[in-house]
N, C-alpha and C positions, 0 to 999 in steps of 0.2 A: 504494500500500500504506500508505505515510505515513498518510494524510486517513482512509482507510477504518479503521485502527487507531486513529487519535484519535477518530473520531465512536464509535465503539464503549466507548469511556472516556469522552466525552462522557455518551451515553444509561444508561451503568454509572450514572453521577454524578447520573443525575436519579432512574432508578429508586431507589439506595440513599437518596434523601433523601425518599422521596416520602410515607413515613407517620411521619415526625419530626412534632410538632407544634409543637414550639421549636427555630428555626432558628439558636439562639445556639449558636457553636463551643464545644468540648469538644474534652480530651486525648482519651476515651473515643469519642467520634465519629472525631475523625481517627483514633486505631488503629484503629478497625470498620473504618472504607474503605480503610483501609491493607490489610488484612488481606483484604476484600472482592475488591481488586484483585489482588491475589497469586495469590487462590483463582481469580479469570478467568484469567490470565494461564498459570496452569499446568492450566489446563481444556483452553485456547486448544491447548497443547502438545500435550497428550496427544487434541487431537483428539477430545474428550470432548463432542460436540455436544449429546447429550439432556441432562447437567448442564448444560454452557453456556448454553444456550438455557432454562432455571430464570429466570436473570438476565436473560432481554430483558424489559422494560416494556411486555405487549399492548395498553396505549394509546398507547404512543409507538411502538413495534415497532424493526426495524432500517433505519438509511436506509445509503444506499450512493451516494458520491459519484464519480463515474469520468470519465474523459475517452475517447471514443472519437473520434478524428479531431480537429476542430476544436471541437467540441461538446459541452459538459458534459452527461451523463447523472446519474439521479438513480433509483436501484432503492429501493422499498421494501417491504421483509421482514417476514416475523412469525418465523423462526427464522435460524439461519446452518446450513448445510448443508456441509460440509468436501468433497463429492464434487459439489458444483455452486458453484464461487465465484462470486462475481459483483466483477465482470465477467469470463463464463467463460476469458480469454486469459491471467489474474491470478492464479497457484493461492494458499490464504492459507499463508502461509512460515511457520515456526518462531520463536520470539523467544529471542532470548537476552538473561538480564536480569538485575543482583542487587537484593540487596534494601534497594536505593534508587529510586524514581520517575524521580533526575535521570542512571540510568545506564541506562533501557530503549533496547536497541539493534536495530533492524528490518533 
């Protein structure tokens, strides 16, 4: 659950920078992504999949890293579907989080 919830804030982070054309940090940039994130994270909750799915990156899509057995598997998505997890044995849990980065708790 770990890996599958950071790569998902991984690909958040690439979509939201992808039509900047000045990659020089700003107060104003990090609150958008601040704020950016928030808005996933209480999507993520409310199980909001047609919104959520607004934010995946159709060039990048969603990748999904899992271990089944001894084996690392690697799913790649174009949406997240909340009534088909992947990997189906994994359901995606609730987060609970304030509104700090360094206190999201899985």
């Amino acid at each position: 659950m770990h890996y599958r919830f950071l790569l998902f804030i991984l690909l958040l982070n690439l979509n939201c920078t992808k039509g900047f054309n000045d990659r020089s940090k700003t107060s104003n940039d990090d609150h958008q992504f601040e704020n950016t994130v928030y808005r996933v994270l209480d999507l993520y909750n409310a199980k909001n999949q047609e919104s959520l799915n607004l934010y995946v990156n159709q060039d990048l899509k969603l990748y999904f890293l899992f271990k089944r057995g001894a084996h690392d598997n690697l799913s790649i998505q174009d949406s997240i579907e909340f009534n088909h997890p992947i990997p189906e044995y994994l359901p995606y849990e609730k987060l609970s989080f304030h509104k700090s980065l360094q206190s999201i708790i899985i």
